[in-house]
N, C-alpha and C positions, 0 to 999 in steps of 0.2 A: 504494500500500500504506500502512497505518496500522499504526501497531503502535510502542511503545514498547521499544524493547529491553533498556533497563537496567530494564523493570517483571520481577520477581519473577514466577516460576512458579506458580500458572496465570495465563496470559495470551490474551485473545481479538486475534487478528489479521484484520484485513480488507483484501481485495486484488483487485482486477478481471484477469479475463483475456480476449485477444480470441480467439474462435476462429471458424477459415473453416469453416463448411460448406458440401458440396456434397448438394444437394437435386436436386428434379424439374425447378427453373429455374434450376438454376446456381447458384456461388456466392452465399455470403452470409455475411457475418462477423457474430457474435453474440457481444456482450459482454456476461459473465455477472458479478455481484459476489458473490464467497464470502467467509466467516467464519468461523474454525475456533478451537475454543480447544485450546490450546498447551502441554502440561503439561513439557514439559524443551527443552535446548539439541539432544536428536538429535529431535525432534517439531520443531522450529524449520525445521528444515534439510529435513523428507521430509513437512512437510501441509502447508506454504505453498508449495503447485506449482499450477499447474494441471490440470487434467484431460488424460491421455496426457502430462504429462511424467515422464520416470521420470530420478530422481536417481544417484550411487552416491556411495560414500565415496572419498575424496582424499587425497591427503598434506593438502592443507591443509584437510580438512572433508570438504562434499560440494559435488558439481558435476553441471552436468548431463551424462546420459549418453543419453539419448535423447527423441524424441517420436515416440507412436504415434497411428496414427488409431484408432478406435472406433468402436461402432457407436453414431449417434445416440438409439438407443431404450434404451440401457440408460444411460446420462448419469445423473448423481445432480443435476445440474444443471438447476432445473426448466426453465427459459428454450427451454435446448438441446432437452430431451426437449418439453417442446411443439411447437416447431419440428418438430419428427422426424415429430411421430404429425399434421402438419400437411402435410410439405413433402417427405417422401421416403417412396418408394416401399421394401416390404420386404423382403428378399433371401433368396428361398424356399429355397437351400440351407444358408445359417445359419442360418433357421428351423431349419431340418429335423433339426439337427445340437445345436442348442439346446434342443429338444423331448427327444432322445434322453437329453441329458445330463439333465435335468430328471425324464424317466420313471425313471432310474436312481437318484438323488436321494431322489427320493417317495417308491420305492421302500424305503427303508431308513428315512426317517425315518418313513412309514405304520406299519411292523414296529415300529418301537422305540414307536410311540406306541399304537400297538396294547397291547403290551406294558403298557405304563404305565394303559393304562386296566382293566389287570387288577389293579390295585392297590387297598388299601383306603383308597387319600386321597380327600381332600375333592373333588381336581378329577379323579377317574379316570374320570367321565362326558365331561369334557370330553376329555381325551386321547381315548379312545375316539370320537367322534363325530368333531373331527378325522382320524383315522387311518381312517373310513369314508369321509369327504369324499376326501383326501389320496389313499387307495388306487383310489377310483373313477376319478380322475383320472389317477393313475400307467396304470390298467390299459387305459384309452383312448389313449394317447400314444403314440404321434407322428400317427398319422395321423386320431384324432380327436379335435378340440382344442375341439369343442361345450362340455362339460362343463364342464371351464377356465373357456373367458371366459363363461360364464353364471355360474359360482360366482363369479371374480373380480368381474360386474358386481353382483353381490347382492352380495356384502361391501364394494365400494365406498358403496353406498345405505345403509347401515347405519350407524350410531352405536359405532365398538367402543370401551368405554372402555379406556385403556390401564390395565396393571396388573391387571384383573380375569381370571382365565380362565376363556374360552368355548371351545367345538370353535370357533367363528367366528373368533375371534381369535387361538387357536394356528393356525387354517388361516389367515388373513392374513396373519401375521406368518414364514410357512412361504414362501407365496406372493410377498411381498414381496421376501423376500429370494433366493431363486433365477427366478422368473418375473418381475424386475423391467420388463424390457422389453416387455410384453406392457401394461402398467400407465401411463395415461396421466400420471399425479402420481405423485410421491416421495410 
């Protein structure tokens, strides 16, 4: 770990962690290097962990309180998540279950963006065109995920500039963050 402790807030920290995975050939330990910056003493303490360690608060601060495993495909960790969508096979009943929660999801965020694209702003085409995309795909889910990864592979091929808004980019930015596992890069 690197990390200056008597530097003033904000502070970037860097720290290696090793993690076992178990893939299609067995273990395999993978060490990943993270950097997070740091804006207070309780940030100190709950984002310089590694991935599945969960912290709590102590009499004398915080300490650890547990580690869990996860699932390799959803890792915000590129290193791991390559490995995943390389080395282990997927487990079609947390699919199935993660589908569910996601068409619930779309659901509501389709509706509200819907909404929004009834609006007299600048981007109410965009909301709209997202909330077309977004709903297509809610109303195929679970059990057909066609749509999905063809939409996700066209917005991967695509140039979005961040900050501008597109239907493309509010649906990336929709997709990213709840279908993260489906998504071969962070």
């Amino acid at each position: 770990m690197t990390s200056n402790f008597e530097a003033a807030y904000p502070k970037t920290v860097k720290f290696t962690c090793k993690y076992i995975c178990i893939g299609n050939n067995g273990e395999e330990q993978i060490t990943e290097k993270s950097e997070v910056l740091i804006n207070s003493p309780l940030e100190d303490a709950i984002k310089v962990v590694c991935q599945g360690v969960n912290v709590k608060k102590s009499r004398w601060g915080y300490e650890l309180d547990s580690v869990t495993t996860f699932y390799a495909y959803e890792s915000y960790l590129e290193e791991i998540k390559a490995w995943a969508f390389d080395n282990v096979d997927r487990v079609p009943e947390l699919e199935h279950k993660k589908l569910i929660k996601l068409k619930t999801l779309l659901k509501e965020i389709a509706s509200s963006y819907a909404i929004a694209g009834t609006t007299p702003s600048q981007h109410s085409m965009a909301f709209l065109k997202a909330s077309q995309v977004l709903s297509q795909i809610e109303q195929d889910l679970p059990d057909n995920t066609q749509f999905l990864m063809s939409t996700l592979e066209r917005l991967q091929q695509i140039n979005i500039e961040p900050g501008s808004p597109s239907g493309d980019s509010l649906t990336m930015a929709v997709l990213k963050s709840l279908a993260n596992w489906l998504i071969p890069t962070n």
